[in-house]
C-alpha beads as a LAMMPS data file, in Angstrom:
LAMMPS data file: protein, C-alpha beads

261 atoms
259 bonds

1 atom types
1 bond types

-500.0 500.0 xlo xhi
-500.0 500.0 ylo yhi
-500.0 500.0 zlo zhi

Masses

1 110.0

Atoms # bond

1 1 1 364.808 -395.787 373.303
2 1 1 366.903 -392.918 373.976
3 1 1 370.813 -394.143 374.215
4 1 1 372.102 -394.231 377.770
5 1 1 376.061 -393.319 377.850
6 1 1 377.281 -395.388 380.059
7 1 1 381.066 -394.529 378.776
8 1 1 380.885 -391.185 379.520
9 1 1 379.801 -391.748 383.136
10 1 1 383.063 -394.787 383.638
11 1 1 385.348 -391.961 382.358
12 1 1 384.243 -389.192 384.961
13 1 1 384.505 -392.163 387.462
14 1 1 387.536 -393.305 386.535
15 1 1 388.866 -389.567 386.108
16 1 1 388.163 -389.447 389.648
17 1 1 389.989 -391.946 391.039
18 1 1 393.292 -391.242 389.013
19 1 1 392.956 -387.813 390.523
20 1 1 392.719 -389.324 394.322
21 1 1 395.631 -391.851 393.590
22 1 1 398.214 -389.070 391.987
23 1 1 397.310 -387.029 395.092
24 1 1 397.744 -389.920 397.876
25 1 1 401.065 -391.049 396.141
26 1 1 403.128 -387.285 396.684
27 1 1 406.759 -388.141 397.891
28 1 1 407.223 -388.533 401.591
29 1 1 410.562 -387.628 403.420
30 1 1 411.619 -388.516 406.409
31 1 1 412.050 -384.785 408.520
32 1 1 413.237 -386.508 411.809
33 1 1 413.777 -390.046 412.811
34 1 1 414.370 -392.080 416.248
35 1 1 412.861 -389.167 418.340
36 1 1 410.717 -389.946 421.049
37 1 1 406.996 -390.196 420.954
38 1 1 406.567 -386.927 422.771
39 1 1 408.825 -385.120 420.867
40 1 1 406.934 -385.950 417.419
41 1 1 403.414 -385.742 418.729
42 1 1 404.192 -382.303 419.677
43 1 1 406.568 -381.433 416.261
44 1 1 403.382 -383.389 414.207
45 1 1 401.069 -380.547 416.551
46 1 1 403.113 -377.672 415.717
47 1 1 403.481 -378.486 412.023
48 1 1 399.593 -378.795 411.432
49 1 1 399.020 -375.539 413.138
50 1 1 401.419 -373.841 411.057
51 1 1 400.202 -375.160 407.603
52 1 1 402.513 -378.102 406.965
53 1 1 400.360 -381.395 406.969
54 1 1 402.759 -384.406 408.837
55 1 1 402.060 -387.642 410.250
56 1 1 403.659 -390.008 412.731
57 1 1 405.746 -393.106 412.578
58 1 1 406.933 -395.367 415.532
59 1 1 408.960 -398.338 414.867
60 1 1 411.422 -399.415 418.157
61 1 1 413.927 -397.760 417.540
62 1 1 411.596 -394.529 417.940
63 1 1 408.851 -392.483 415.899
64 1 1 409.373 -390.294 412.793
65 1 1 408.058 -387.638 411.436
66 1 1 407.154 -387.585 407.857
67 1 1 406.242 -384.546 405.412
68 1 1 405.399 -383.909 401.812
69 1 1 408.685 -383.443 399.963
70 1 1 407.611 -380.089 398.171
71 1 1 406.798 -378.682 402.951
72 1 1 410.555 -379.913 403.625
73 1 1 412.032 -376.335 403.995
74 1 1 408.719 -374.915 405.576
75 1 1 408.965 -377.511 408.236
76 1 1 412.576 -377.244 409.212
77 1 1 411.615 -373.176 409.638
78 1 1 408.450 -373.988 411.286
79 1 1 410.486 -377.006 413.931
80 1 1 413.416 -374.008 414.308
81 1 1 411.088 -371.558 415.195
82 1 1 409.766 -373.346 417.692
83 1 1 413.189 -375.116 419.203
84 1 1 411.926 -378.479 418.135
85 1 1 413.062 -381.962 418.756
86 1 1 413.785 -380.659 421.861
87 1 1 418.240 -380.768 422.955
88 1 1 417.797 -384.157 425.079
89 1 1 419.117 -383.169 428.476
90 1 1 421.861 -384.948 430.895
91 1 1 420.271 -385.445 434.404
92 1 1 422.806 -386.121 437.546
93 1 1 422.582 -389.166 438.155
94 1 1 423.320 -390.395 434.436
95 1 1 426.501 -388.191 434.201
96 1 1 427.468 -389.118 437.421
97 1 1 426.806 -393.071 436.874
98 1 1 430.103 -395.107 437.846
99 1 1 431.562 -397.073 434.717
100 1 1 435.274 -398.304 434.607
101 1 1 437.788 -396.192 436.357
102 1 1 437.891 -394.196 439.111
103 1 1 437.692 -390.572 438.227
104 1 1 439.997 -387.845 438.729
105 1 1 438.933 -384.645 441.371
106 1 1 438.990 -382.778 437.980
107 1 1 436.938 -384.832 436.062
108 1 1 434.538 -385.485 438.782
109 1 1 434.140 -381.397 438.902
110 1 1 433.474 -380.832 435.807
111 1 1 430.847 -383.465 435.285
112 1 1 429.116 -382.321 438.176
113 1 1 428.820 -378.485 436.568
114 1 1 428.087 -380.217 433.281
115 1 1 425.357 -382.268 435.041
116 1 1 424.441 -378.895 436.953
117 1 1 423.797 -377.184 433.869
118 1 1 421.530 -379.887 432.586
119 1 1 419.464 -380.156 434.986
120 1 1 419.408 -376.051 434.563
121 1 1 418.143 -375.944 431.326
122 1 1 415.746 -378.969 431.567
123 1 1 413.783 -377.195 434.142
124 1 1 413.880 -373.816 432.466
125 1 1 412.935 -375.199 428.918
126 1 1 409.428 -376.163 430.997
127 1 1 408.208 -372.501 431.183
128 1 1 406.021 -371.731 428.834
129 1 1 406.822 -369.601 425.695
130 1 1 410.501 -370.940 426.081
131 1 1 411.272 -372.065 422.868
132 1 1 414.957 -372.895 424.390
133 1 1 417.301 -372.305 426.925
134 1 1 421.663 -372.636 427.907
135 1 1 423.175 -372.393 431.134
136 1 1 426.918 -372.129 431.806
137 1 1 427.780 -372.410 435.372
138 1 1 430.637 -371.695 437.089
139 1 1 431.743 -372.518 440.165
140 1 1 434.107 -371.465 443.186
141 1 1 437.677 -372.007 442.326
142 1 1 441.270 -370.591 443.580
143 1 1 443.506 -370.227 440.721
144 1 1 446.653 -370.293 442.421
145 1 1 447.436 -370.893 445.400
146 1 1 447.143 -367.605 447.954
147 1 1 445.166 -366.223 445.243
148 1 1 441.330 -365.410 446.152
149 1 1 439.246 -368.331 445.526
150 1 1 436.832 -367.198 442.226
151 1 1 433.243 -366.533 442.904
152 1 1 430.615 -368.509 441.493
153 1 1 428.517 -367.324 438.455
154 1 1 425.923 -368.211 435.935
155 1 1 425.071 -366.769 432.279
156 1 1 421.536 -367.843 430.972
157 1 1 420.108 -367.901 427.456
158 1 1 416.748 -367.819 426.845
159 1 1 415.133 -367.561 423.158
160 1 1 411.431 -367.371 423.936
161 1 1 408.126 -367.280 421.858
162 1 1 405.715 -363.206 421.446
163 1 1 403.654 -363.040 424.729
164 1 1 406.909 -364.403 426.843
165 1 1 406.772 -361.272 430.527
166 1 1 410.693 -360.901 430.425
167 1 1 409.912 -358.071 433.760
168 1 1 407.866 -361.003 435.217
169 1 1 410.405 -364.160 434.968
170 1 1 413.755 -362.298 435.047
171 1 1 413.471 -362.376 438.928
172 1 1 412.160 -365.524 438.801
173 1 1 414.826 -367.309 436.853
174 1 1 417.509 -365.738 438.546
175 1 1 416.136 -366.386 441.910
176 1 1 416.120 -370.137 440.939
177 1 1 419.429 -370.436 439.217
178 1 1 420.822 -368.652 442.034
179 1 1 419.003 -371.272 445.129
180 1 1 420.113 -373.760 442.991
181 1 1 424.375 -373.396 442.506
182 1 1 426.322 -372.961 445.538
183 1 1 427.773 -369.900 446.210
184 1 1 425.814 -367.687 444.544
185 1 1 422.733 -367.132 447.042
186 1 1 424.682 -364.482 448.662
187 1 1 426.208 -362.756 445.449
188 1 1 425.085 -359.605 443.826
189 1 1 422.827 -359.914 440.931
190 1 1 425.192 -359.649 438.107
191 1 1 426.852 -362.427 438.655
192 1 1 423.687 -363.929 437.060
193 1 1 423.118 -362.767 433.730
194 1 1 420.539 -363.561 431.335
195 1 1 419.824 -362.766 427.657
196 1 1 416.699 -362.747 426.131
197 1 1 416.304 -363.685 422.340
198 1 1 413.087 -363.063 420.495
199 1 1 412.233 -366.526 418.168
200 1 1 411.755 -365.970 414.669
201 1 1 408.222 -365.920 413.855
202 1 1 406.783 -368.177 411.248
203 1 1 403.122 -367.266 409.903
204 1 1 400.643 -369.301 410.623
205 1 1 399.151 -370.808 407.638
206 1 1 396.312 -373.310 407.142
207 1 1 395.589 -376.611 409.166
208 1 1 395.551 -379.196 407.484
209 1 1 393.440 -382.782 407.646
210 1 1 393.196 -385.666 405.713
211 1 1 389.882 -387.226 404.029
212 1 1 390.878 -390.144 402.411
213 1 1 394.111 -389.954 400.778
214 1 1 393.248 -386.275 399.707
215 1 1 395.368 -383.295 401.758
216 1 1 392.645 -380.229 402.364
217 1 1 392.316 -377.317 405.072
218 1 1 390.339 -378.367 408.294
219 1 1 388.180 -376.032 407.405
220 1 1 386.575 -377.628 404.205
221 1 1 387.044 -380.779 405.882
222 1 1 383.285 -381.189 405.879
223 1 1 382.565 -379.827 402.344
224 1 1 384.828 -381.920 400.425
225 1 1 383.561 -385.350 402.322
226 1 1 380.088 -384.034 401.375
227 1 1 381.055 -383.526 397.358
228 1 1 382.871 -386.520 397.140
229 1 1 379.821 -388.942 398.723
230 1 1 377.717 -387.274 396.235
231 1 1 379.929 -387.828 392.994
232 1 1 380.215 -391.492 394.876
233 1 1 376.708 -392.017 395.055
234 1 1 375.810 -390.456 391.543
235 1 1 378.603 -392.676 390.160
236 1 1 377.243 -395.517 391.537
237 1 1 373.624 -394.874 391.157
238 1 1 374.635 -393.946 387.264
239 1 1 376.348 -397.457 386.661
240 1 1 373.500 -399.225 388.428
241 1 1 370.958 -397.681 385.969
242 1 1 373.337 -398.449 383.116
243 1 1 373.771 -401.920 384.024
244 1 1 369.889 -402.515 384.375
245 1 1 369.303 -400.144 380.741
246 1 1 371.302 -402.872 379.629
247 1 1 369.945 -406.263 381.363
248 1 1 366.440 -404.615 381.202
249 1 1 365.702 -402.889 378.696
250 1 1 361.932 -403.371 378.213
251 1 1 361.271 -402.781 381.522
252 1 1 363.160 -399.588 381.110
253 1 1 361.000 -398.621 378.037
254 1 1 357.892 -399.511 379.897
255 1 1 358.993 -397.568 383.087
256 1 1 360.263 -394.026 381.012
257 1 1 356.511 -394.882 378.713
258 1 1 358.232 -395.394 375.575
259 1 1 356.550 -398.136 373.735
260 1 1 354.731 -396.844 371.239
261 1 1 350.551 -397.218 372.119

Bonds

1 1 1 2
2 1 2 3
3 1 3 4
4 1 4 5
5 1 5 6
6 1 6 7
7 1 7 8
8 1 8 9
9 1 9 10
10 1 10 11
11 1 11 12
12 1 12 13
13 1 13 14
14 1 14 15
15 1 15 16
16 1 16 17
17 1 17 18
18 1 18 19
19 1 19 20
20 1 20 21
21 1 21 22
22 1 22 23
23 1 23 24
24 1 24 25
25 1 25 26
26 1 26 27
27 1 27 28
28 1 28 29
29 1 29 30
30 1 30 31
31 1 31 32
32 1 32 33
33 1 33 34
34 1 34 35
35 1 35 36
36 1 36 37
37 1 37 38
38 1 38 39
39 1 39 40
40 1 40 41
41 1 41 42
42 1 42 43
43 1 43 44
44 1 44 45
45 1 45 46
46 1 46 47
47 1 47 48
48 1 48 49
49 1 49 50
50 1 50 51
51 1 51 52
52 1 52 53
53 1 53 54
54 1 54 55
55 1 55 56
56 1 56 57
57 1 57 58
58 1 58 59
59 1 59 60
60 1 60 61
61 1 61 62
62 1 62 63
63 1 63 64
64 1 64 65
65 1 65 66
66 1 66 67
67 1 67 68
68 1 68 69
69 1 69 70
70 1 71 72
71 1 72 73
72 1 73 74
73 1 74 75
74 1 75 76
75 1 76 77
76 1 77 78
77 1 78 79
78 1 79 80
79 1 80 81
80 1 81 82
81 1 82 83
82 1 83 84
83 1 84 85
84 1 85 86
85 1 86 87
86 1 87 88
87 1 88 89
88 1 89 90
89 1 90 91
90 1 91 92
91 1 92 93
92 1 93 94
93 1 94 95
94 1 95 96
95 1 96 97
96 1 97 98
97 1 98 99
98 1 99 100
99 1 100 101
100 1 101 102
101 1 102 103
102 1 103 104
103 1 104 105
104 1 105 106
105 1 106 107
106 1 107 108
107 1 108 109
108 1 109 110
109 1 110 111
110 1 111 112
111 1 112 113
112 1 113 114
113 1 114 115
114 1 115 116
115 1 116 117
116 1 117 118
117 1 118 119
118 1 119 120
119 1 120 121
120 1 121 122
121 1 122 123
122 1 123 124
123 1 124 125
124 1 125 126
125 1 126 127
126 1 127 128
127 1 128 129
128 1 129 130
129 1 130 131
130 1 131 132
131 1 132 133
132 1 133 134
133 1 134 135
134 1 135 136
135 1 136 137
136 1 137 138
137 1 138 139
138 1 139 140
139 1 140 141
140 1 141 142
141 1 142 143
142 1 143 144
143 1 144 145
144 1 145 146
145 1 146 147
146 1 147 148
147 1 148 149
148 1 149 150
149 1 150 151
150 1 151 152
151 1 152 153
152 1 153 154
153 1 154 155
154 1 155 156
155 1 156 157
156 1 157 158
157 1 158 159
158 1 159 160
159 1 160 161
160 1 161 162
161 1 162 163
162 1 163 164
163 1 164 165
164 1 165 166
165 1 166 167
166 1 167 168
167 1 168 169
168 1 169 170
169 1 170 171
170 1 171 172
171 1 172 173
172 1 173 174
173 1 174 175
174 1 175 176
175 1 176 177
176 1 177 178
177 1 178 179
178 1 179 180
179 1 180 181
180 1 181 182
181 1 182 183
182 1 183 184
183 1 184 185
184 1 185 186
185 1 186 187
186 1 187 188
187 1 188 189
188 1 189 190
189 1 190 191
190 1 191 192
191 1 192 193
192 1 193 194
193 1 194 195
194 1 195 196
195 1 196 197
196 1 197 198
197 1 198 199
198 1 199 200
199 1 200 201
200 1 201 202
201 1 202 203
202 1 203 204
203 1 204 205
204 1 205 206
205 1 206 207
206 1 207 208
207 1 208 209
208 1 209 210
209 1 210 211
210 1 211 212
211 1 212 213
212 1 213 214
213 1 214 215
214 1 215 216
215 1 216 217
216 1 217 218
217 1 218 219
218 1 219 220
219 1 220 221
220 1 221 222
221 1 222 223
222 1 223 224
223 1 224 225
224 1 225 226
225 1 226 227
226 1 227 228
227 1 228 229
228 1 229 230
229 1 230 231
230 1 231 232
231 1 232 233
232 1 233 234
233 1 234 235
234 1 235 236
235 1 236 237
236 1 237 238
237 1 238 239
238 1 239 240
239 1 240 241
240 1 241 242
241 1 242 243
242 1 243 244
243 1 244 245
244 1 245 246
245 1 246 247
246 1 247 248
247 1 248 249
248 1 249 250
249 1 250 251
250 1 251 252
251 1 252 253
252 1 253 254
253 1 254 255
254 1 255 256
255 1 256 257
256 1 257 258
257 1 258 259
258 1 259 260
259 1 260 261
């Protein structure tokens, strides 16, 4: 009866799984913790469309966003680029919430411009192709007394993604930043400026997915699920047959014909 080698097959089985488990245990780090669940769905979305496989944490104190150790410095690039975690903004009714003292006038002004500001640069970080944007404001003040009171102006910063119409939202933004602080409705334009930054590009590399514990491009997604059921199955089927050459064996010689006639 022809020898079946059954340790051959065990090692190519075994030589499999040692492969899977030294690729599922790469080190993990921690790229941003205690973020909030929007913020690292859309910093796990950007990541995978750039090339840098992540995944998702939440715990209560937030989520995190984990990478592979050796994607650390293409990930901070790739989360720059794109002005992620987003600067969490102040709204008006926070900075102006009433805790302990009573405020001075001055105090009480400049929270409000801070708090101005904020709610400035939350609205204007919602246009898309903003990656992200500063406003300082300033307001109406007399310096001295029988001095001319100071007008009111406004300097915007905008760093914003290729395909951003700077022609087509310059009016736009300074219409709304001017409705929006007093005094400056009725002011000539330049007392509103805005500057325009390009964002660093970062290329665009694969996507990646998971199957199993293995890391792979989307892409071969499919493929690799397809190989790996196969060397499964043969595995199996191979160790099956062994284990019944070895329980069996007559019926195996009478099955391949090899008893002699």
């Amino acid at each position: 009866m022809p020898s079946i080698n059954l340790s051959k097959h065990l090692k190519c089985f075994f030589f499999i799984l040692v492969l899977l488990c030294l690729t599922a245990c790469s080190r993990k780090i921690e790229l941003q913790t205690n973020v909030l669940e929007n913020d690292a769905n859309e910093m796990v979305g950007v990541l995978l469309k750039s090339g840098v496989f992540a995944e998702k944490k939440t715990s209560k104190e937030g989520a995190t966003v984990i990478v592979s150790e050796a994607d650390i410095g293409r990930a901070m690039s790739v989360l720059t680029a794109n002005g992620l975690p987003r600067k969490q903004t102040t709204g008006l009714g926070e900075v102006f919430k009433k805790e302990g003292m009573i405020s001075t006038p001055l105090e009480e002004r400049a929270r409000y411009i801070f708090g101005l500001s904020q709610e400035l640069e939350k609205t204007l970080n919602q246009i898309d192709a903003v990656v992200s944007a500063r406003v300082h404001v300033v307001l109406p003040e007399r310096i001295a007394p029988g001095e001319p009171i100071m007008p009111s102006s406004a300097s915007i910063f905008i760093k914003h993604k290729k395909g951003f119409d700077i022609d087509l939202m310059t009016p736009r933004i300074r219409s709304m930043v001017s409705t929006s602080i007093p005094g400056l409705s009725d002011l000539q334009k330049d007392k509103i400026s805005i500057i325009f930054v390009d964002s660093q590009e970062v290329k665009i590399g694969l996507e990646w997915t998971m199957v199993g514990p293995v890391r792979v491009d989307a892409s071969s997604a499919g493929t690799l699920q397809a190989i790996l059921m196969s060397l499964f199955l043969f595995a199996g089927l191979s160790l099956a047959f062994a284990i019944f050459c070895l329980f069996k064996p007559q019926q195996v010689r009478k099955i391949l014909k090899l008893d002699k006639k």
